[in-house]
C-alpha positions in Angstrom: -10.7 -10.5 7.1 -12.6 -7.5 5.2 -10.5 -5.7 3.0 -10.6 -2.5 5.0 -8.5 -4.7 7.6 -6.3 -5.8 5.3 -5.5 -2.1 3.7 -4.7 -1.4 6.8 -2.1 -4.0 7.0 -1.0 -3.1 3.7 -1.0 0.3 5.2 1.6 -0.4 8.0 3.7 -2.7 6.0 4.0 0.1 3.2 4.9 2.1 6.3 8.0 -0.1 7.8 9.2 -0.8 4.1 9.2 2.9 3.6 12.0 3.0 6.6 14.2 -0.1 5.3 14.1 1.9 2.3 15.9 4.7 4.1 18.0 2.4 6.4 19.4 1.0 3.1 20.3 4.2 1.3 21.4 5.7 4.0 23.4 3.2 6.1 23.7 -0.8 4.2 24.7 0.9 0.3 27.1 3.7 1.4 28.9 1.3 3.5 29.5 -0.5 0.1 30.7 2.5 -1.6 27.5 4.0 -2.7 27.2 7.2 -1.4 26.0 9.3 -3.8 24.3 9.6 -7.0 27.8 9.5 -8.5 28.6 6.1 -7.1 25.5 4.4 -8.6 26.0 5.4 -11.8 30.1 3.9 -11.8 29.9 0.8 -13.1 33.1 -0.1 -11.5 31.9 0.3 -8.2 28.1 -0.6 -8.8 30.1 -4.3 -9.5 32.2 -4.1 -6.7 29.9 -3.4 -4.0 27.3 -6.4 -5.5 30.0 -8.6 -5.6 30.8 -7.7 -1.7 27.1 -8.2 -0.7 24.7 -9.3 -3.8 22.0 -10.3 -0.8 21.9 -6.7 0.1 20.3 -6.0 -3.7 18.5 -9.0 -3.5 16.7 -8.2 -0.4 16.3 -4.1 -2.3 14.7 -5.6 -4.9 12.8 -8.2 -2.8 11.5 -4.8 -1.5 10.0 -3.5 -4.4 8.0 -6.2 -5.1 6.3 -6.2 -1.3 5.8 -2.6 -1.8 3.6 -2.9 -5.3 2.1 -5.9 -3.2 1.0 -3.5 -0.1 -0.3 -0.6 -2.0 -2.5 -2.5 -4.4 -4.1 -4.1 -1.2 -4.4 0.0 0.2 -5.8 1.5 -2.8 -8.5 -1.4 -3.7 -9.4 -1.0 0.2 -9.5 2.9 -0.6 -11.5 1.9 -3.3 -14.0 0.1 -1.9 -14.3 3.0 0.8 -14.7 5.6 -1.6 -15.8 5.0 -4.8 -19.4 5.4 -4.3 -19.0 9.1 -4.2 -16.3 9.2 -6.1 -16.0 6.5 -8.3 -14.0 8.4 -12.0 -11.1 9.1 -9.3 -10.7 5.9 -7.8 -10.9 3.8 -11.1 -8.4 6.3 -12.5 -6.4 5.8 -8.6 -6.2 2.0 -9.2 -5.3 2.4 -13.5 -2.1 4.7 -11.9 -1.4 2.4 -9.0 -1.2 -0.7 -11.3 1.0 1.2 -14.2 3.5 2.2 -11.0 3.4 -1.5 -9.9 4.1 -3.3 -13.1 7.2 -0.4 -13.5 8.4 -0.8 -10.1 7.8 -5.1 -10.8 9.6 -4.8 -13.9 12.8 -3.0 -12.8 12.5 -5.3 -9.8 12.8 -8.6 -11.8 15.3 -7.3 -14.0 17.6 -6.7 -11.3 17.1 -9.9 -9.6 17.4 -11.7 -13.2 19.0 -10.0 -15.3 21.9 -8.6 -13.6 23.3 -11.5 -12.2 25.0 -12.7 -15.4 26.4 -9.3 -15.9 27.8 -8.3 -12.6 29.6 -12.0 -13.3 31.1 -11.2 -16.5 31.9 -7.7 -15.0 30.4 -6.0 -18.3 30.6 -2.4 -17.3 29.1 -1.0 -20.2 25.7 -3.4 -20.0 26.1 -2.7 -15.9 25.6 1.1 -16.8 22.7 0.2 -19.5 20.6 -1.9 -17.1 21.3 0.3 -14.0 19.9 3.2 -16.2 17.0 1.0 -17.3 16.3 0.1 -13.9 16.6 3.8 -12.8 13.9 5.1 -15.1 11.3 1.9 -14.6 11.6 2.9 -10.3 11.5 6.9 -11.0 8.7 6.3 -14.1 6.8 4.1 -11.2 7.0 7.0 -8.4 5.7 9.1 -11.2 2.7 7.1 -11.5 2.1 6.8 -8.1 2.9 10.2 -7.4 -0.7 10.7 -9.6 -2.2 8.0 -8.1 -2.0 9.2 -4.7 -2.7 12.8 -6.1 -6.3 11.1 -6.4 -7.0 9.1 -3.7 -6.0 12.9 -1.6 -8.4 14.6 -4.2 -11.1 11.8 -3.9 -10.6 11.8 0.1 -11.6 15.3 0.4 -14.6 15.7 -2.2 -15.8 12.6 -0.3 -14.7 12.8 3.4 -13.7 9.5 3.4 -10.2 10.1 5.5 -9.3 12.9 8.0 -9.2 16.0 6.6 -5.3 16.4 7.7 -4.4 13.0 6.2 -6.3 14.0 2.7 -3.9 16.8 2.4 -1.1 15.1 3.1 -2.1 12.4 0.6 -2.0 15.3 -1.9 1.5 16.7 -0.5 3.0 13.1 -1.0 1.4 12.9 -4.6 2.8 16.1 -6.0 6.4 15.0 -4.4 5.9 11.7 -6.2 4.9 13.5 -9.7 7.9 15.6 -9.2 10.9 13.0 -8.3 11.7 12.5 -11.8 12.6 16.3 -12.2 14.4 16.8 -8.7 15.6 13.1 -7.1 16.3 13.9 -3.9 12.7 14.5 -3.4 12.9 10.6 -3.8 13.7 10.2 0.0 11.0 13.0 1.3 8.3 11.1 -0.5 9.7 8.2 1.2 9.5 9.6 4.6 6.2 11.0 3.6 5.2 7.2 3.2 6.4 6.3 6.6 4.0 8.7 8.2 1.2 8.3 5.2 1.1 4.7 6.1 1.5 4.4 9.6 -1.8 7.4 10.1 -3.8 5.3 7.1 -3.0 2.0 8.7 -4.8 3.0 11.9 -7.2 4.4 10.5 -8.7 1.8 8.5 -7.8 -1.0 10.9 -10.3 1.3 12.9 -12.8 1.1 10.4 -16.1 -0.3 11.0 -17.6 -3.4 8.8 
């Protein structure tokens, strides 16, 4: 299977994790107790609601992890369809794409390991330092793809390499991403964004010719 093919895969899946993303914010956490930004930093109820559904955080993190796994397959396909005539933007692409994938990774990880043991001993004060550390590794990898995909729209346009509409909207969705760590909620419009980013990339690079 080439690896535009598998991009596009990539593409699609990015796309559908994109909208559990939403469904869990907006309908599995706040039926927990986690409503709003408030909620998540309260270590009291940060326990409680793992405690009443820790496979609901596992499968969150889980998410993470298939996400840094489906956009490293889309930008090394974007890569490969660019980087002839643009190739400083699409090395510096894949150098942002893997810092926002070891970040998103890490805070991943430590969810899945580290907090565990904590929610156990109910430790509210290390609950709010690794829910804070956690914060910053997601937000600090949004960041990084925020410039990552700032490029690949930059590098689709010089090079024509996507449809013109799509390019731009790579570089709307890269600007929101840059920007989430100054105004959150933007968090769930770049999310959407991704839904529609992946779903349009998806076909068209499981449309493209060998």
């Amino acid at each position: 299977m080439k690896l535009q093919k598998i991009g596009g895969v990539g593409s699609i899946g990015l796309a559908c994790l994109c909208a559990i993303y939403l469904v869990f914010f907006f309908l599995v956490f706040p039926s927990l107790g986690l409503i709003g930004p408030n909620d998540w930093i309260d270590p009291a109820k940060t326990i409680a609601a793992w405690n009443a559904s820790p496979i609901s955080f596992f499968l969150f993190d889980l998410e993470f992890i298939l996400v840094s796994i489906a956009i490293i397959l889309i930008v090394l396909a974007l890569r490969e369809r660019m980087q002839a005539s643009a190739p400083n933007l699409m090395r510096i692409a894949v150098i942002g794409v893997s810092i926002a994938c070891a970040l998103w990774l890490a805070g991943a990880l430590i969810d899945i390991i580290g907090k565990p043991p904590i929610i156990s001993a109910k430790d509210a004060s290390a609950s709010r330092v690794a829910m804070g550390v956690v914060l910053g590794l997601d937000i600090g990898g949004d960041h990084a793809w925020g410039w990552a995909l700032l490029l690949i729209g930059w590098a689709a346009l010089k090079t024509k390499g996507l449809p013109r509409i799509l390019s731009y909207l790579s570089v709307l969705g890269g600007i929101l991403g840059i920007l989430v760590f100054a105004v959150q909620p933007l968090m769930f419009v770049f999310t959407f964004l991704g839904i529609v980013w992946g779903v349009w990339l998806g076909v068209v690079l499981l449309r493209s010719k060998a």
